[in-house]
N, C-alpha and C positions, 0 to 999 in steps of 0.2 A: 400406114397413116391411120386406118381403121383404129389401131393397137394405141396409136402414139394419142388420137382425139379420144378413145374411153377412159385410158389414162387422165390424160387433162383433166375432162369433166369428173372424174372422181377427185382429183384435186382438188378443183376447182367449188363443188358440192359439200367436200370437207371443212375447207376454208371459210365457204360462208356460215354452215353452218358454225360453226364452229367463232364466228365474230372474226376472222384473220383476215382484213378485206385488204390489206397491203399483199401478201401472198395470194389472194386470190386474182389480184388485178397485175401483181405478174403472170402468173399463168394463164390469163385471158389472154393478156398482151403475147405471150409466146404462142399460145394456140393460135392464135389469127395469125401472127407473121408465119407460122410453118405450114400454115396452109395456102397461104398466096402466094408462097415461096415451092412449095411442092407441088403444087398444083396448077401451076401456070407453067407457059414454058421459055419462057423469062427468065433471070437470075439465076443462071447457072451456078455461076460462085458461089451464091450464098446457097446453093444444095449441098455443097460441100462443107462450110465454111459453120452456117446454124448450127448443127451438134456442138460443136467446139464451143461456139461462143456462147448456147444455151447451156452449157455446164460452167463456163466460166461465170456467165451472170448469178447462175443459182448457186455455186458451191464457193464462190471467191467474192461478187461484188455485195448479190444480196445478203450474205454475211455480214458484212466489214457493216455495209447500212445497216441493218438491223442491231447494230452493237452496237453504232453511231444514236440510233433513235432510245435503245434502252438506255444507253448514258444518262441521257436528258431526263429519268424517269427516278420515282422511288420503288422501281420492281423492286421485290424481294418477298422474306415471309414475314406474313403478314399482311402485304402489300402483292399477292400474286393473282387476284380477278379483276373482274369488274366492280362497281358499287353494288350493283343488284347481288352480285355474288357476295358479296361483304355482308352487303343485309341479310342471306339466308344462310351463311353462316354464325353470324351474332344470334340470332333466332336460335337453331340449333343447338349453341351450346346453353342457353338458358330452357330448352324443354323440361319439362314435367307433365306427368299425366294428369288429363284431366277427372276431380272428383269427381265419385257418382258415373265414370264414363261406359257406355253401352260396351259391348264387344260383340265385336261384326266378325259370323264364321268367314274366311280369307285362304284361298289357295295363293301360293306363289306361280305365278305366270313368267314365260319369258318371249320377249318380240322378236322379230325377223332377224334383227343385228346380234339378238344374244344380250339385250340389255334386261335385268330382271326387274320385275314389277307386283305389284297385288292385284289379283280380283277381290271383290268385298261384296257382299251382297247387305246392306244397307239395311231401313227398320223399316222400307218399303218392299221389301222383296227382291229389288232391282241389282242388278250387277253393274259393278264401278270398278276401271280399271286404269291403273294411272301407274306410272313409274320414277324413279326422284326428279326426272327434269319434268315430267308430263304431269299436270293434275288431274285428278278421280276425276273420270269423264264414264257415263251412262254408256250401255251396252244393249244391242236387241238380241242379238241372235247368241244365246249360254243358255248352259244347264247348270241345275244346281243337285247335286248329288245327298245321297239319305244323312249325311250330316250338316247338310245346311253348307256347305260351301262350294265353288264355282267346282266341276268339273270337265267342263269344254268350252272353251270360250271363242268367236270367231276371227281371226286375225293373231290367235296368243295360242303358246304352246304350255298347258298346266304342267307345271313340274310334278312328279309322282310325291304322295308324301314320305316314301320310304325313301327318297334320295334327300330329300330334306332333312330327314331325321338323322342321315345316316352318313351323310357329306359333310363333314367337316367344312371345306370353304363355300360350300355353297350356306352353312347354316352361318357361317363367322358374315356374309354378305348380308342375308337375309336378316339377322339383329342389326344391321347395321342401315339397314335400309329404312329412309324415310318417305313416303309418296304424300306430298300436300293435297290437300282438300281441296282446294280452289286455288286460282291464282292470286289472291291476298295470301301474305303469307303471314299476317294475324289469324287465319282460320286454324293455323294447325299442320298438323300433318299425322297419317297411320303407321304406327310401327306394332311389331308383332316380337314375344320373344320364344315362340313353340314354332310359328311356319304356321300355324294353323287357325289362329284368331288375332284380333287386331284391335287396339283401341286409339283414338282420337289422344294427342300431344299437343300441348299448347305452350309455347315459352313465355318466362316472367317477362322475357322483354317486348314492347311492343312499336313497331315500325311506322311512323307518321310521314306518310311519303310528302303530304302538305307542307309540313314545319322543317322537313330533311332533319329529323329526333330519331333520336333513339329512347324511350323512357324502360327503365326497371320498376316494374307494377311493387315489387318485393317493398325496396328503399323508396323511390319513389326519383331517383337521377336520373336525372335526363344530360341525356350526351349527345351533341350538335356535330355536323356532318363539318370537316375541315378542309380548304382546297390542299391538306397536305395527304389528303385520303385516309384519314382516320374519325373514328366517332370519340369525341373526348368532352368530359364532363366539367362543372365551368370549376371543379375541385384541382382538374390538370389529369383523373382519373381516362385511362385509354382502352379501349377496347380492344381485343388480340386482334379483331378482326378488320382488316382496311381492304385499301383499294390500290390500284397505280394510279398515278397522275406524272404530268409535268412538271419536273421541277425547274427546270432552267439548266443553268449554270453552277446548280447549289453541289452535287457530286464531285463536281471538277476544285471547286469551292475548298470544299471539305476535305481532299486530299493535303492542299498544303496551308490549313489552315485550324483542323484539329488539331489540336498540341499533343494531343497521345497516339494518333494515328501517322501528323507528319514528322514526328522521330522517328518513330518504329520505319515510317518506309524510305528516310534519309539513309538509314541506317543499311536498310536493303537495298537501294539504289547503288549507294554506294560500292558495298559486295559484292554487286549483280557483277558492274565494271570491271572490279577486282579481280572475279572470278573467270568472266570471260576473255579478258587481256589478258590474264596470268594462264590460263589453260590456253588459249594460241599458242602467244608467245616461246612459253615453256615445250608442249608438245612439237610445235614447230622445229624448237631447237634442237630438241633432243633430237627430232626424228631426222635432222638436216644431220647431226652429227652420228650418227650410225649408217647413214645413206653413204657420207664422205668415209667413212671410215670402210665399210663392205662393198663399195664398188672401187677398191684398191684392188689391181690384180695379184697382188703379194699376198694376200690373205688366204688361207688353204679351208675350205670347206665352205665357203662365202653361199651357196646356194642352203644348205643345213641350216646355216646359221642366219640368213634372213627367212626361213620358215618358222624358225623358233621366234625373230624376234615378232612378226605378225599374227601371233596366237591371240594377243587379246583383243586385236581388231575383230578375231573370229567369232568371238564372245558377245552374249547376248547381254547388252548396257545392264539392262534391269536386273540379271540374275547375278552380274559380276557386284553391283551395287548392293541385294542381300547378303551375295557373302563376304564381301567384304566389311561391311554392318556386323557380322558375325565376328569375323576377322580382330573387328577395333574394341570387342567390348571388353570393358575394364576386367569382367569378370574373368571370363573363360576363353576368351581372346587371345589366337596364337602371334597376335602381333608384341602384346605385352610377355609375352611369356617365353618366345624364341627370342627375340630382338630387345628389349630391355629386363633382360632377368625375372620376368615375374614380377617387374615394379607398378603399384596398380596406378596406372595412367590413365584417367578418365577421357579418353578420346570423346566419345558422344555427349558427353556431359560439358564439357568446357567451350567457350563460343570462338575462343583461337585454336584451339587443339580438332574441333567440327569442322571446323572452312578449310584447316590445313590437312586431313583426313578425306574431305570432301573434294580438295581441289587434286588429291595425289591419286584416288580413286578414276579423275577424268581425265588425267593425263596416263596415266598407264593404259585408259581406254582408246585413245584417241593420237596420241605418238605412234602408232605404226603406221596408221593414215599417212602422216607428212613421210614418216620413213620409204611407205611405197609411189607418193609423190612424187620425192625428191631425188628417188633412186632412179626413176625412170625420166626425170628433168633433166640430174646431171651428164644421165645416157645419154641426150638429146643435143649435147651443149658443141657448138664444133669446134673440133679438135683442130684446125686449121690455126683458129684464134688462139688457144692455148698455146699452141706450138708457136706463136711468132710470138709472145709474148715472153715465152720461156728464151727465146732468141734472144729479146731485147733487155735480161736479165732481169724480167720480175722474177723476186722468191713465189712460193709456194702461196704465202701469207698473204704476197700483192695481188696474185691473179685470184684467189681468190675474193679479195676487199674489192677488186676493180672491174674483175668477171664474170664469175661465177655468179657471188652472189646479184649482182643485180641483173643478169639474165635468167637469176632463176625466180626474183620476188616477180619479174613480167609476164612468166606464165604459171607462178603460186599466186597471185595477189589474189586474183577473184576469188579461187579457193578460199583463201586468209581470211576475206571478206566475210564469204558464207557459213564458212567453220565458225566466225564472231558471233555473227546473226545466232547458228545454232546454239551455242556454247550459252550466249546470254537467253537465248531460252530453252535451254538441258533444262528439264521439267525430269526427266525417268531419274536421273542420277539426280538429284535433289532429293525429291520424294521417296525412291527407293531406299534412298543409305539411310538418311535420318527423321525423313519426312520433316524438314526444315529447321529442326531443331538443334539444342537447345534454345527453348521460348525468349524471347525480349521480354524482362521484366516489364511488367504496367503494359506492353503492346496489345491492342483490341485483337480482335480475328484470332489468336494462335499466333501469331506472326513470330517466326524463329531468326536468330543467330543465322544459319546456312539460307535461310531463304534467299531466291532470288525475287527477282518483280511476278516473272510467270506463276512462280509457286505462289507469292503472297496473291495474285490473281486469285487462282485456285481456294486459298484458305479464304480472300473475302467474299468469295461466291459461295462461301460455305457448304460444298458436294457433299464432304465427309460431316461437317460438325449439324447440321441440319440448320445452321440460322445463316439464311443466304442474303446476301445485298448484293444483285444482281446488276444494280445500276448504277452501284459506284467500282466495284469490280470490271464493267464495260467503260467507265471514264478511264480508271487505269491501262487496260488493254489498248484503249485509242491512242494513250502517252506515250507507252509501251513501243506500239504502232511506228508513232512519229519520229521518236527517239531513234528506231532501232533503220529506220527509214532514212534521215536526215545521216547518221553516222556512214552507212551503203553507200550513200551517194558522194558524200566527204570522201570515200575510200577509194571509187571508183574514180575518181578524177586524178587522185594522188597514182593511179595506176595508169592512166592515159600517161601522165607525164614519166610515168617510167619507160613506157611504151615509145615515146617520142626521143626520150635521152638513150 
C-alpha cells in the first residue's frame, strides 16, 4: 500500500500539474476508496474485487469517457492547448531580435527533473535563471566564472560548455530554447544560438489580454479571440495557432452533413459492412466445408491434411498482409505472373480489384479458424441423433439442413458475433495490405477505396499525415461504438432463439 499511495500521489502531482484535473480527481477518488478498503477490516470482497474493477475503470470506462468528452471538442492541430498556450505560441512564431539588443554572457543550466534552462547574468551583475515554462527569476547564491558567465549556480546543474558544443541534441535543444523575461509575454524572451551568450527576442505580435487581440505591430491587424478557439482577423485571416473548446454537437454535425466528407464515409460505411459479412460469411463456409469434408472417416491422411490446412491461422496477420501486398502488385507480382500470364492487373490500383484482393487476403487468414471450430463442433454433435434420424430416412442433405447445422450456428454464433465485431474492425489487414487505398477522389483526410471506419478513424486522427482532428475522429469512434454494439446485441438474441429451438 506504501508502493500503491506513492504511485498515486505522483499521478496524482503529474496531473495537476500538468492542468488534467479530470484524471487527477480519478486517481484521488481511487486512492481514498483503496485505502478504506485496505485498511480497514471491513469489505472483504472489495479486497479482492478493487484491482479488477480499478483497471476496468482506468483502461475501459475512463477511456470510452474521455473520447466521449473530446467528441464534443475542436481538439486537434492547431487546436491542441490551452488559450494561454495559443497565445505563447502566436508570440513565438512572430519573434525577431530586438535592435541595438545587449548580449548577456549565459550558461545553460539543467533542474532536478532534467528540464534545460539559462543562467544570464544581466547588466547588473546578477544572475537570472528561468527555463521555457519558468521566467528569468534572480538568484543569491552563483558564481560567475572569468568569462563572465554563471558557473555554479544553487539548486541548477551548469551543463559543461564542451557538451554543448559538442552534443548534437543537446545543442538542436538549446537553439531551440526560449526562457521569457517575465511573465508578460510582451516582454520577450532569451534565446542563444552559441550555448554561450544570449540576447532579448521580442515578437511583431503583441498580446492584449484586456481587448482578448491579437495585434501585428508589422501590418498593423488585429485578430480577435473566437469562442471557436482561434484568433482571426475581421479580413477572415487565422492564425495557425488556437485553442480546444466546446463545440457541441457540431463534430457529430459534420460527419453527415459535409458533402465531401459524408460521401467518402457513406462509401466507407458501406464497405466496412461488406467487408465484414462477406469475410464471416465466406470464411465460415469455407472453414464449415473442409471441417465436413476432413472429419470423414474415409479420408486417408485426414490429420496431415488438416495441419496444412491451419498454416495461415499460424501466420502473423500483419506480415501475411505485406507479402501479400507484394504478391498483388501489378509490377513484379507473382499473382499476375503465375495465375494470369503476365497480364498487368492493377490489383492495388483499382477500388474493385483492392476490396476484392483485400477481402481474399482475410479469408485465407481467418478460414482455418471456423475450420478448427467446426471440426471440433461437428465432433461434439451426438451421434444418437444422427443415427435416428438416418433411421427415419433423412438423406445426408436433410440431417444436415435440420441438424447439424443448426446445432452447430448454437454453439458458433457467439463466435460469428465476435469474428463480426473483429472483422469490422481488422485495422492490421487494412493498413498493412494497402493502407486503405486506392484514395476516394475529392475525399478529405486520405480516405481510401478499402478503408474501413476504424481505418478512416485512424486517417482522420491524422497519426501518419501530421494534420490531426481529434474530435471529430472521437464522434466517429462513439458511432463506431454504437453501431458495432447495437448489431452484438441484435445477434445475441437471434442466438438465444436458436438456443431455445
Amino acid at each position: 500500500m506504501a508502493l500503491v499511495n506513492a504511485f498515486g500521489l505522483m499521478v496524482i502531482f503529474s496531473a495537476i500539474g500538468s492542468e488534467s484535473w479530470l484524471i487527477a480527481g480519478v486517481m484521488i477518488a481511487l486512492l481514498v476508496i483503496a485505502d478504506v478498503v485496505y485498511f480497514t477490516k471491513k469489505a472483504l470482497p472489495l479486497k479482492y474485487l478493487l484491482p479488477g474493477l480499478s483497471f476496468l475503470l482506468i483502461f475501459q470506462v475512463f477511456i470510452f469517457v474521455y473520447t466521449g468528452y473530446i467528441a464534443f471538442t475542436n481538439y486537434g492541430s492547431g487546436h491542441a492547448g490551452t488559450k494561454e498556450q495559443a497565445v505563447n505560441a502566436a508570440l513565438i512564431q512572430g519573434e525577431r531580435r530586438v535592435e541595438d539588443s545587449p548580449t548577456y554572457p549565459l550558461s545553460v543550466v539543467r533542474g532536478f527533473g532534467g528540464e534545460l534552462g539559462f543562467a544570464v547574468v544581466d547588466g547588473d551583475g546578477d544572475v537570472q535563471v528561468g527555463t521555457e515554462t519558468q521566467p528569468l527569476e534572480q538568484v543569491e547564491d552563483a558564481e560567475i566564472g572569468s568569462t563572465g558567465a554563471p558557473t555554479e549556480v544553487a539548486g541548477w546543474t551548469v551543463v559543461p560548455r564542451t557538451e554543448v558544443l559538442t552534443d548534437p541534441a543537446i545543442q538542436e535543444d538549446v537553439v531551440a530554447l526560449r526562457v521569457p523575461v517575465s511573465d508578460d509575454p510582451n516582454d520577450g524572451s532569451v534565446r542563444t544560438r552559441d550555448g554561450t551568450t544570449g540576447s532579448i527576442y521580442l515578437s511583431t505580435l503583441v498580446w492584449d489580454e484586456a481587448a482578448d487581440t491579437i495585434t501585428d505591430t508589422e501590418t498593423g491587424t488585429v485578430y480577435h479571440a473566437t469562442d471557436r478557439g482561434s484568433f482571426v482577423s475581421e479580413d477572415g485571416e487565422r492564425l495557425p495557432a488556437g485553442w480546444y473548446v466546446n463545440v457541441g454537437f457540431d463534430n457529430f454535425a459534420r460527419l453527415f452533413t459535409d458533402p465531401a466528407l459524408a460521401g467518402a464515409l457513406l462509401s466507407v460505411t458501406a464497405w466496412t459492412f461488406a467487408f465484414a459479412i462477406l469475410s464471416v460469411a465466406i470464411s465460415f463456409g469455407l472453414g464449415l466445408l473442409f471441417a465436413l469434408v476432413y472429419n470423414d472417416p474415409r479420408v486417408r491422411g485426414r490429420r496431415f491434411l488438416r495441419t496444412l490446412f491451419i498454416l495461415p491461422y499460424a501466420f502473423p496477420a500483419f506480415m501475411a498482409a505485406l507479402l501479400f501486398r507484394g504478391m498483388f502488385n501489378a509490377e513484379f507480382g507473382i499473382i499476375n505472373d503465375l495465375f494470369f500470364f503476365g497480364a498487368d492487373i492493377n490489383w492495388l490500383g483499382d477500388p474493385w480489384l483492392a476490396r476484392g484482393a483485400v477481402l481474399f487476403v482475410n479469408i485465407w487468414l481467418s478460414y482455418p479458424y471456423w475450420f478448427l471450430v467446426c471440426t471440433g463442433a461437428l465432433q461434439s454433435l451426438p451421434a444418437d441423433t444422427l443415427e435416428a434420424a438416418s433411421i427415419d430416412g433423412a438423406g445426408r442433405s436433410r440431417q444436415f439442413r435440420a441438424i447439424v447445422l443448426p446445432l452447430l450456428l448454437v454453439s458458433t454464433g457467439p463466435l460469428l458475433i465476435s469474428s463480426f465485431a473483429f472483422s469490422f474492425n481488422n485495422f492490421t489487414v487494412i493498413y498493412m495490405f494497402n493502407n486503405g487505398g486506392p484514395g476516394i477522389p475529392g475525399a478529405p483526410y486520405a480516405l481510401g477505396a478499402t478503408d474501413i471506419l476504424i481505418s478512416a478513424i485512424y486517417d482522420i486522427a491524422g497519426v501518419s499525415q501530421g494534420a490531426a482532428d481529434f474530435g471529430l475522429a472521437s464522434a466517429l469512434s462513439i458511432i463506431v461504438f454504437i453501431v458495432v454494439g447495437v448489431i452484438s446485441a441484435l445477434a445475441f438474441r437471434q442466438t438465444r432463439k436458436l438456443e431455445e429451438f
